[in-house]
PyMOL CGO cylinders between C-alpha atoms (Angstrom):
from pymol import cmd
from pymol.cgo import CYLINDER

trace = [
    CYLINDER, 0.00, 0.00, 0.00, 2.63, 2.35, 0.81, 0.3, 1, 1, 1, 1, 1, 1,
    CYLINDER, 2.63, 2.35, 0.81, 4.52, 1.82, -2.24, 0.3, 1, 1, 1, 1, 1, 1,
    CYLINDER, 4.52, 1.82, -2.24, 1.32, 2.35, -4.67, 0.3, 1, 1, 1, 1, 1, 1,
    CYLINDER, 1.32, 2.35, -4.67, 0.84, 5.77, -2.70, 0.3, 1, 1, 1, 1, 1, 1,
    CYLINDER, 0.84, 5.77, -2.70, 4.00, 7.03, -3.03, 0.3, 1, 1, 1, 1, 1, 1,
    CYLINDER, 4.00, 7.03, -3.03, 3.99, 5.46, -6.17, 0.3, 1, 1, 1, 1, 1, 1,
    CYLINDER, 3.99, 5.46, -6.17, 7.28, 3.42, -6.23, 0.3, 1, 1, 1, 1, 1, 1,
    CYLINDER, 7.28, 3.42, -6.23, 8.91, 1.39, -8.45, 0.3, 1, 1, 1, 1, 1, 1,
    CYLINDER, 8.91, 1.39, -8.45, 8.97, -2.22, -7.68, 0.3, 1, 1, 1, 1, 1, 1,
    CYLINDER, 8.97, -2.22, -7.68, 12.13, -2.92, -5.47, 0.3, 1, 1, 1, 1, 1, 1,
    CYLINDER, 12.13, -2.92, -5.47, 12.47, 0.98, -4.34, 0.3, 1, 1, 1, 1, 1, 1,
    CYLINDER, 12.47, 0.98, -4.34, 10.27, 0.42, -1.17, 0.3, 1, 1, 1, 1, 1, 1,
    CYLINDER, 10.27, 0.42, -1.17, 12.93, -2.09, -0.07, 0.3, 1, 1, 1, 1, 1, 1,
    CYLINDER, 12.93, -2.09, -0.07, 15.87, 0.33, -0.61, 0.3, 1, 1, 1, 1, 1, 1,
    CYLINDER, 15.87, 0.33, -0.61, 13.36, 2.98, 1.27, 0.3, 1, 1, 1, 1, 1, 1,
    CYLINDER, 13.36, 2.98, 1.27, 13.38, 0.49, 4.28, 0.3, 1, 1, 1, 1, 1, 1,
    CYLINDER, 13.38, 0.49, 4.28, 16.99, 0.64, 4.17, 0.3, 1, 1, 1, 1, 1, 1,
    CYLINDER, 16.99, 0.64, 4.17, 17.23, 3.97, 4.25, 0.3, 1, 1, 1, 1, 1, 1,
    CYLINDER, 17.23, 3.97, 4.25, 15.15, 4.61, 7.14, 0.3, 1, 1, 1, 1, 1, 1,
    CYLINDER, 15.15, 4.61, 7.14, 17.15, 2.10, 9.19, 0.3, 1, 1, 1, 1, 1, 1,
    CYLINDER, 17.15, 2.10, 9.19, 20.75, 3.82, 8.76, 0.3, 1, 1, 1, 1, 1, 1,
    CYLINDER, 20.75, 3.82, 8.76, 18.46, 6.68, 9.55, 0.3, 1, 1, 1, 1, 1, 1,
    CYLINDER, 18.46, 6.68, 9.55, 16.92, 5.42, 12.39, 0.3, 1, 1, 1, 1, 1, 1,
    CYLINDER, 16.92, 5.42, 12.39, 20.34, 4.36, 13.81, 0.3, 1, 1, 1, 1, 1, 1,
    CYLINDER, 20.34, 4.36, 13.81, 21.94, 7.05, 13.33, 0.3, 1, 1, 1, 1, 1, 1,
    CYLINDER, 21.94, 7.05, 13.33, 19.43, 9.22, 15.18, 0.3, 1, 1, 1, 1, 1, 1,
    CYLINDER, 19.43, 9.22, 15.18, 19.79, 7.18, 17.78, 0.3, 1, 1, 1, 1, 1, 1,
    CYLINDER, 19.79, 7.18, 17.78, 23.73, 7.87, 17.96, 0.3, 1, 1, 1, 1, 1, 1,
    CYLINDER, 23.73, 7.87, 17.96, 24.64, 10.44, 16.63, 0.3, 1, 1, 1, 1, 1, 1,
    CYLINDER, 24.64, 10.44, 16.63, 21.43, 12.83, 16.30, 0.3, 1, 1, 1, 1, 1, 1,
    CYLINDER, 21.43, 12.83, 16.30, 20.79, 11.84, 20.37, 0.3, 1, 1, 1, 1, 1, 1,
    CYLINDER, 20.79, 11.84, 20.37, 24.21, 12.34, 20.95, 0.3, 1, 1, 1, 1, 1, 1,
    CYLINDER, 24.21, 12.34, 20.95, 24.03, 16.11, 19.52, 0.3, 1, 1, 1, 1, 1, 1,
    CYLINDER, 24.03, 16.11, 19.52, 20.71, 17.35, 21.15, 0.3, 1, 1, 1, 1, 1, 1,
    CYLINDER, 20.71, 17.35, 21.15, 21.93, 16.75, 24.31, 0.3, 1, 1, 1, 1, 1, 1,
    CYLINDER, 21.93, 16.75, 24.31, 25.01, 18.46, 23.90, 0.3, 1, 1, 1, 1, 1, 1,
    CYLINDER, 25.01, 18.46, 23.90, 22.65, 21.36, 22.54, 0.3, 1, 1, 1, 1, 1, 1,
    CYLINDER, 22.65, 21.36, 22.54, 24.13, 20.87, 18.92, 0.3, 1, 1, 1, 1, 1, 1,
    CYLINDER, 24.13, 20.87, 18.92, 21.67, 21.21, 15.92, 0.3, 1, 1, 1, 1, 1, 1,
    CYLINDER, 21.67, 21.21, 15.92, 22.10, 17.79, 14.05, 0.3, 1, 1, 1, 1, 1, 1,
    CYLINDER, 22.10, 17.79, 14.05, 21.47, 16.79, 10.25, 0.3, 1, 1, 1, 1, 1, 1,
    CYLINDER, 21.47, 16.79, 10.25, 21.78, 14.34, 7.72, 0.3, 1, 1, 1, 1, 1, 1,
    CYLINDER, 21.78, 14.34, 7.72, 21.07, 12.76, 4.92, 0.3, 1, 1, 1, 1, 1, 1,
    CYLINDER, 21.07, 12.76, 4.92, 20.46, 9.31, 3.93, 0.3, 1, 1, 1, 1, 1, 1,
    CYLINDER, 20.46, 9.31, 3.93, 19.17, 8.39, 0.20, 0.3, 1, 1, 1, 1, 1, 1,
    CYLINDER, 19.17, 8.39, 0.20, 16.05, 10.41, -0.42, 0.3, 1, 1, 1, 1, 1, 1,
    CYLINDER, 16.05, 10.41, -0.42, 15.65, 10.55, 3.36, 0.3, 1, 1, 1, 1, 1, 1,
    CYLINDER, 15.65, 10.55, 3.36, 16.71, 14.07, 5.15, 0.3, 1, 1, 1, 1, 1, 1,
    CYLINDER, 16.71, 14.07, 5.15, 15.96, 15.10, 8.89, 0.3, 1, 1, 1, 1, 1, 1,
    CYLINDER, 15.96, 15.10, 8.89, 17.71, 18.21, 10.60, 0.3, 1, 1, 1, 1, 1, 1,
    CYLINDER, 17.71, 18.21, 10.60, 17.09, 18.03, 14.61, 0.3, 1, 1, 1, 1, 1, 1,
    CYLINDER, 17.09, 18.03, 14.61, 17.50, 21.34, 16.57, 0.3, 1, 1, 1, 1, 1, 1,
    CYLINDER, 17.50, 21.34, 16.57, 16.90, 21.33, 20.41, 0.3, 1, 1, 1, 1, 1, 1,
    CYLINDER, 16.90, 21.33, 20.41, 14.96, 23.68, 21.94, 0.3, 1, 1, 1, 1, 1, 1,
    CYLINDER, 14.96, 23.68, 21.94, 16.57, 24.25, 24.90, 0.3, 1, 1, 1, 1, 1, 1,
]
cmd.load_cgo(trace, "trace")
């Protein structure tokens, strides 16, 4: 379902997945890691990009 909605090609949901694991890791690490220093934190991984920013 998600692939027909963002209307991927066969195989490119997969390599989405994949993405959004490094991803997820790495915000774990290194984004978590960052914040609570009080560092902004970005990055980029495939089509995936997230930029972090702590409020405090």
């Amino acid at each position: 379902m998600v692939r027909e909605r963002a209307n991927l090609a066969p195989g490119a949901s997969e390599e989405l997945a994949d993405c959004v694991r490094v991803m997820f890791a790495r915000m774990l690490d290194e984004a978590d890691s960052a914040t609570s220093r009080g560092k902004r934190w970005s990055a980029t991984v495939g089509p995936i990009s997230v930029t972090l920013t702590p409020t405090r």
